[in-house]
Each structure stands twice: as structure tokens, then as C-alpha cells.
PyMOL commands that place a pseudoatom at each C-alpha (Angstrom):
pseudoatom trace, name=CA, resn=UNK, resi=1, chain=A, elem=C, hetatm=0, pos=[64.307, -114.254, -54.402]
pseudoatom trace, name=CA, resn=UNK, resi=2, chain=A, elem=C, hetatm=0, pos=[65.599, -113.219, -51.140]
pseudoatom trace, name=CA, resn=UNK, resi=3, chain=A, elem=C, hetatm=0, pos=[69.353, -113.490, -50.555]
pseudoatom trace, name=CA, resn=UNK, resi=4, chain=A, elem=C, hetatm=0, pos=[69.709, -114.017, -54.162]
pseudoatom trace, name=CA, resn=UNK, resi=5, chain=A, elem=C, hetatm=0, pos=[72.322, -112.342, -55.691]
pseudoatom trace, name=CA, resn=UNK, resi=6, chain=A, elem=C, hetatm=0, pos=[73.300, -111.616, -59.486]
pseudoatom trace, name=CA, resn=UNK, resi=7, chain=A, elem=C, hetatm=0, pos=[77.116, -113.281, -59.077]
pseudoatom trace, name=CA, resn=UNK, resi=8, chain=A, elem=C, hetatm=0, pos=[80.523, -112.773, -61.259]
pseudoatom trace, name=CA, resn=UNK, resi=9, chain=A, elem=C, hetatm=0, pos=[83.571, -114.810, -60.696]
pseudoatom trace, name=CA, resn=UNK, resi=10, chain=A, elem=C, hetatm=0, pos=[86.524, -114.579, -62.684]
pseudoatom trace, name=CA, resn=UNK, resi=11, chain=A, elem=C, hetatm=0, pos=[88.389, -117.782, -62.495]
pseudoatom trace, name=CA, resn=UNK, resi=12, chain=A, elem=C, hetatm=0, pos=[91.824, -118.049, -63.077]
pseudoatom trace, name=CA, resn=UNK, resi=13, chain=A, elem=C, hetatm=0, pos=[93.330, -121.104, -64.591]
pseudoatom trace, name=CA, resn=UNK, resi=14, chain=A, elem=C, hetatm=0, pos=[96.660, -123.069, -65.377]
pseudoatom trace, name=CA, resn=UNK, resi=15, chain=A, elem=C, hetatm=0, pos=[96.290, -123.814, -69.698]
pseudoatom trace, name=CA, resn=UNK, resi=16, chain=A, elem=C, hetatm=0, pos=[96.767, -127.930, -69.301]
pseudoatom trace, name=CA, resn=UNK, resi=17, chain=A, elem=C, hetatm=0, pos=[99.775, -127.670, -72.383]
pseudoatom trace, name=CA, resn=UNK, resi=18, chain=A, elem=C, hetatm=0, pos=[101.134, -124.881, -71.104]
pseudoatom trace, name=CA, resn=UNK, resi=19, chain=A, elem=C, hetatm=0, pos=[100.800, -124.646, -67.207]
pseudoatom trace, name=CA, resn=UNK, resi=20, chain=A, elem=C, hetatm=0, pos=[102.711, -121.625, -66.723]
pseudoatom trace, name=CA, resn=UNK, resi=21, chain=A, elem=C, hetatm=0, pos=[100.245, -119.640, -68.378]
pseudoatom trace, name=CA, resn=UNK, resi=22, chain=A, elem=C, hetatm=0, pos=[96.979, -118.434, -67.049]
pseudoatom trace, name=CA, resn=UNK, resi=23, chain=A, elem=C, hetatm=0, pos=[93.809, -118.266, -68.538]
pseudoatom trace, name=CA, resn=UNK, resi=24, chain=A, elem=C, hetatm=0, pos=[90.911, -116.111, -67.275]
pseudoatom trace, name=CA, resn=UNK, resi=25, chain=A, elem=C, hetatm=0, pos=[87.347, -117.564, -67.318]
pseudoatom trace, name=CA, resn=UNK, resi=26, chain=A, elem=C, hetatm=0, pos=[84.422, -115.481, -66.294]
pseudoatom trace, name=CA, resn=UNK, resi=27, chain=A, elem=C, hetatm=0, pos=[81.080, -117.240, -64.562]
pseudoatom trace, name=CA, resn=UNK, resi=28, chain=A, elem=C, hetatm=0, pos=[77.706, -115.261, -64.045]
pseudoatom trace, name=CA, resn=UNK, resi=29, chain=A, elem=C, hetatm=0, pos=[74.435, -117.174, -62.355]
pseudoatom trace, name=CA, resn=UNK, resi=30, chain=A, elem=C, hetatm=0, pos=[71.918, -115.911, -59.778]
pseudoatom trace, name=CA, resn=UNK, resi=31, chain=A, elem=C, hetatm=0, pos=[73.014, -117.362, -56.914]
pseudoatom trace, name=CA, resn=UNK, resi=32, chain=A, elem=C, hetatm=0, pos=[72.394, -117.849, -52.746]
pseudoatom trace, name=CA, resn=UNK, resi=33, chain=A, elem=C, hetatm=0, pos=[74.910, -115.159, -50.769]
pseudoatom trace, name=CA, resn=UNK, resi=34, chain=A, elem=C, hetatm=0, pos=[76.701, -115.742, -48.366]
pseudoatom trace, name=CA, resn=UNK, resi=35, chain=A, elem=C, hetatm=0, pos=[77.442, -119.507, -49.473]
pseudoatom trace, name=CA, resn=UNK, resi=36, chain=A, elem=C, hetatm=0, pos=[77.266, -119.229, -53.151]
pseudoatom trace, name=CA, resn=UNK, resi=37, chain=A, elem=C, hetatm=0, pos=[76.232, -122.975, -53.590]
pseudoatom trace, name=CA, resn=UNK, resi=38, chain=A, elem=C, hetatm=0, pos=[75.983, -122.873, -57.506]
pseudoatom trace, name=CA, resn=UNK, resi=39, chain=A, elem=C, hetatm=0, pos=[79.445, -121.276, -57.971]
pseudoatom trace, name=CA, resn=UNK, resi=40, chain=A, elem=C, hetatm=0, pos=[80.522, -124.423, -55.608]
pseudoatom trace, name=CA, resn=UNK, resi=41, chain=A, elem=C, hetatm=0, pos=[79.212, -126.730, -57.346]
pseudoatom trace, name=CA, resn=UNK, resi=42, chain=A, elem=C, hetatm=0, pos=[80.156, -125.107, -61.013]
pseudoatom trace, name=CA, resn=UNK, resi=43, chain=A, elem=C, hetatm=0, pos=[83.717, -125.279, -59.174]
pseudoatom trace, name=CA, resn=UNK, resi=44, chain=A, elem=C, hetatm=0, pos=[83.677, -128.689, -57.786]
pseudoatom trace, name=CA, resn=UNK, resi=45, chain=A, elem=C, hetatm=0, pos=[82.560, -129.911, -62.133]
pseudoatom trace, name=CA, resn=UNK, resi=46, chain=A, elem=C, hetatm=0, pos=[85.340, -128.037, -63.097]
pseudoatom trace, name=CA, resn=UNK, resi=47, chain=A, elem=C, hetatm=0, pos=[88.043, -130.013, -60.610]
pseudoatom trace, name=CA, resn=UNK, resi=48, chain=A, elem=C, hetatm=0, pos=[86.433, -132.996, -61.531]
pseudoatom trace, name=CA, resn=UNK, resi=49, chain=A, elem=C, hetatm=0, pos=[86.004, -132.650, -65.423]
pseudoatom trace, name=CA, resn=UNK, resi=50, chain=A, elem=C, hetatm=0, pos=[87.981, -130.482, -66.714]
pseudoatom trace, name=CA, resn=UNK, resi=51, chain=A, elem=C, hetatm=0, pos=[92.130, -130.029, -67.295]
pseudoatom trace, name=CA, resn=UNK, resi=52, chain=A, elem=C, hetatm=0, pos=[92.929, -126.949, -66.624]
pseudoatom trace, name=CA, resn=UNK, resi=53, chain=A, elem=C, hetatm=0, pos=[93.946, -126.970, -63.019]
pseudoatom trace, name=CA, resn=UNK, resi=54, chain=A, elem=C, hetatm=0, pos=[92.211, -123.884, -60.845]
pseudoatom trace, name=CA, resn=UNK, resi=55, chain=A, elem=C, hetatm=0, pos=[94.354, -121.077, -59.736]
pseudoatom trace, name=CA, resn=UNK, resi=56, chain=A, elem=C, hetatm=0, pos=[92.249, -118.569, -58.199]
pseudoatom trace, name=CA, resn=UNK, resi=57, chain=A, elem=C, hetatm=0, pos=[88.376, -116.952, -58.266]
pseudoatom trace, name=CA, resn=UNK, resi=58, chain=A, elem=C, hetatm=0, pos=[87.499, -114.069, -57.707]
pseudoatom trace, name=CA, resn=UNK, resi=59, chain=A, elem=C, hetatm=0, pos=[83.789, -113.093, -56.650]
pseudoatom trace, name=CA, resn=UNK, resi=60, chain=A, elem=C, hetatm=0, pos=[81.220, -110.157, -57.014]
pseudoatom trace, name=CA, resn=UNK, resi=61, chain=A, elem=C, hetatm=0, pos=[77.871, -110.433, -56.357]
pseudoatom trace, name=CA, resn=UNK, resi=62, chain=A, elem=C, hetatm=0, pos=[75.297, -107.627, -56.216]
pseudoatom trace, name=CA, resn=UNK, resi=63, chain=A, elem=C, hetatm=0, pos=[71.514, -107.929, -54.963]
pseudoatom trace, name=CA, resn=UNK, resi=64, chain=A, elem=C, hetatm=0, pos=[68.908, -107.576, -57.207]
pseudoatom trace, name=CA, resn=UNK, resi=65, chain=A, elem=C, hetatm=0, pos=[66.346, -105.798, -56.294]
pseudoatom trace, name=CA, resn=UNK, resi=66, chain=A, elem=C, hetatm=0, pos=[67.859, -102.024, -55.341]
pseudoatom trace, name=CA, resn=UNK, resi=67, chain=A, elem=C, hetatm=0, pos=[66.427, -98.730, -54.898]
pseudoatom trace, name=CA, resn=UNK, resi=68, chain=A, elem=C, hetatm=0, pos=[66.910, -96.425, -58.139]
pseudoatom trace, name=CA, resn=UNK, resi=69, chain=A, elem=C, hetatm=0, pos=[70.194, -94.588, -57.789]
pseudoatom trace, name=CA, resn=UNK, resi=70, chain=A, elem=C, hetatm=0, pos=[70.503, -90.902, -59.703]
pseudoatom trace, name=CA, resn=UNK, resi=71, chain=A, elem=C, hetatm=0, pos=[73.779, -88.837, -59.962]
pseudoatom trace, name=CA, resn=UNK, resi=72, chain=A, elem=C, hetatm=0, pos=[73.703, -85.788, -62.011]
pseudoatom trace, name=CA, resn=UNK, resi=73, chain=A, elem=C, hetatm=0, pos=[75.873, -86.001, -65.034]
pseudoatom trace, name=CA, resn=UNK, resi=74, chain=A, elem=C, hetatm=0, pos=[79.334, -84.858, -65.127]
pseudoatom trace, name=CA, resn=UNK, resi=75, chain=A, elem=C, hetatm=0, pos=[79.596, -81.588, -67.005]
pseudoatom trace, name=CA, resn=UNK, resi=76, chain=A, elem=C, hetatm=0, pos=[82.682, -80.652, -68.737]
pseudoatom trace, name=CA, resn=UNK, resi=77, chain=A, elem=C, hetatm=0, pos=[83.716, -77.213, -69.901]
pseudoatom trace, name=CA, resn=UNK, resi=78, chain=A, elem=C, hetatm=0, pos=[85.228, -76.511, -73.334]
pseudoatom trace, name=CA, resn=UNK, resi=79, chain=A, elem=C, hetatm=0, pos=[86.782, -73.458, -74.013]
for i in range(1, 79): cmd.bond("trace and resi %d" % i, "trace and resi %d" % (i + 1))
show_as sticks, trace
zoom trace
């Protein structure tokens, strides 16, 4: 599992009838950082096959395996 990463793109696209309007599309798969060959290749299927022409993509990615994180909860005060 090393270098994989849990990864989020939101992918922005031109509606085929109505190409002035964007459409927002999000993708999540485990995938290799830095190159992120399984967004590519989701990408390169979605030129190829599909209408609605690509407009941008935006990418997150996050590793899998962490160390626990703790923050002590926010306390409000109501008088």
C-alpha cells in the first residue's frame, strides 16, 4: 500500500446541450501519488467516451495509514 493514497477530484465539465454551463463531477479511488495513474486513465475514458467536454479537476489525496490525531473539543459558554 505504500504511496497509495485515498484520492478526490472534482471535475468540472461543459453540459454537451448547454456548453456554457458547468457541471461538477466528483471521482474517489485509491490511487498511486505523485502520478495518480487511475485518475489519468479515468480522465483519458472520459475525453474519449463521453460528451461533456472537460473544464478543469481539481485533486486531494490523503495517505492512508496516519497516526491517530486528538484535539480537545471546543467548549462553548452559555450564559
Amino acid at each position: 500500500m505504500r504511496d497509495y493514497r485515498l484520492t478526490t477530484a472534482e471535475i468540472l465539465y461543459h453540459l454537451p446541450d448547454h456548453p456554457a454551463v458547468l457541471q461538477s463531477y466528483i471521482w474517489q479511488d485509491l490511487d498511486l501519488a505523485p502520478r495518480f495513474p487511475k485518475l489519468h486513465e479515468f480522465l483519458d475514458f472520459w475525453s474519449r467516451s463521453l460528451d461533456g467536454k472537460l473544464h478543469s479537476v481539481r485533486v486531494g489525496s490523503a495517505t492512508l495509514i496516519t497516526p491517530p490525531r486528538w484535539s480537545a473539543p471546543h467548549v462553548l459558554t452559555v450564559q
